[in-house]
N, C-alpha and C positions, 0 to 999 in steps of 0.2 A: 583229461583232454585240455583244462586249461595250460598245462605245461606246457606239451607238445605245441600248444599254438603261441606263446611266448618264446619258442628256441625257435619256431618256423618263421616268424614275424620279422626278425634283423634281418637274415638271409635275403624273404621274399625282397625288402625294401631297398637293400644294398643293389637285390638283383634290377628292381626296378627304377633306381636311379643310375646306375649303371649306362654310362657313356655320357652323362652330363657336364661332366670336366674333360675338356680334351686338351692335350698339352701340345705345342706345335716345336715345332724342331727349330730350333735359331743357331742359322751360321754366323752368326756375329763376328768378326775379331774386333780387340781391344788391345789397345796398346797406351802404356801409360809414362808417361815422364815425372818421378818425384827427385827432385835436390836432395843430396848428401846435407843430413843437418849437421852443421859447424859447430863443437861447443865451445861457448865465447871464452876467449883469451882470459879475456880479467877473472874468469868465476874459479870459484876454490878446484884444487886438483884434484883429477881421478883418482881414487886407490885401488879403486877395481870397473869392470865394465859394469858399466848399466845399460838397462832395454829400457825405452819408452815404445807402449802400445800406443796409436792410435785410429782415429778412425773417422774416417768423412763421408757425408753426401758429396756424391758427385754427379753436377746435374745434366742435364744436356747437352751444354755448352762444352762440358769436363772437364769446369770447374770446380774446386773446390769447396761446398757448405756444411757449415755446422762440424768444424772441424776440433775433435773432443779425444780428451786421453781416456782410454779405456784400463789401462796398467799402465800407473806414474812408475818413474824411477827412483821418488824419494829426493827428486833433488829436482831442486826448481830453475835453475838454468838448462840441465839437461832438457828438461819438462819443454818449457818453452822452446827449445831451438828445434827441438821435434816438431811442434806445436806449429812453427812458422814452417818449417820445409814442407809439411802438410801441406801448407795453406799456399804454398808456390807449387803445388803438382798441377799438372794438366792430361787431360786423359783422352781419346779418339777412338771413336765406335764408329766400325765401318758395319751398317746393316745389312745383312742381307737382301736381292728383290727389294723391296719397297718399303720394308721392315724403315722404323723411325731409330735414334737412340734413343735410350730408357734411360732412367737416374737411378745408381746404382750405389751400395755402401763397401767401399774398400777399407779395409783394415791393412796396417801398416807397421811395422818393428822399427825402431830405429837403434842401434848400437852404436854405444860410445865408448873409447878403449882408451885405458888411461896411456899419457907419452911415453912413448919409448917403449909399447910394447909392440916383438918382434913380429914383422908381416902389418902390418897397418901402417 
């Protein structure tokens, strides 16, 4: 009997909290402006593309905070010019009804293609 009442017991409890998280439907649109990151003239030359990840709070405002590489590219001028095109994005939450904007985390790729290659 003990068993039975250990396998009954998650069930009942799931059953009886059950509708206490309610998720509501949000129409939001979001629309976001980020700058093409420039990789500076003077810094050593591409041999190949690199990706810089990153990734920001974006607050209210849809502004950019706490603006952090998640996956460097191994090269520090790439790094940074990601870093700053970040840091100039701006972002616009239209709410739903009455709905407020939230502060949200965007994650971001930025590619860099060394000169002269074809299509860039």
């Amino acid at each position: 009997m003990i068993r039975h009442a250990k396998r009954f017991a998650l069930p009942l409890l799931a059953a009886q909290l059950a509708g206490c998280a309610t998720f509501q439907s949000h129409d939001n649109t979001l629309s976001c402006s980020i700058p093409v990151a420039v990789y500076p003239s003077d810094a050593r030359a591409l041999d190949r593309p690199l990706t810089v990840l990153v990734r920001a709070l974006i607050n209210t405002a849809g502004e950019p905070e706490n603006v952090t590489i998640t996956t460097s590219s191994r090269n520090a001028a790439a790094d940074r010019a990601a870093v700053a095109a970040m840091s100039r994005a701006h972002c616009t939450q239209h709410a739903a009804g009455s709905g407020r904007p939230a502060p949200f985390t965007l994650t971001q790729p930025f590619v860099f293609e060394p000169a002269g290659t074809p299509g860039k």
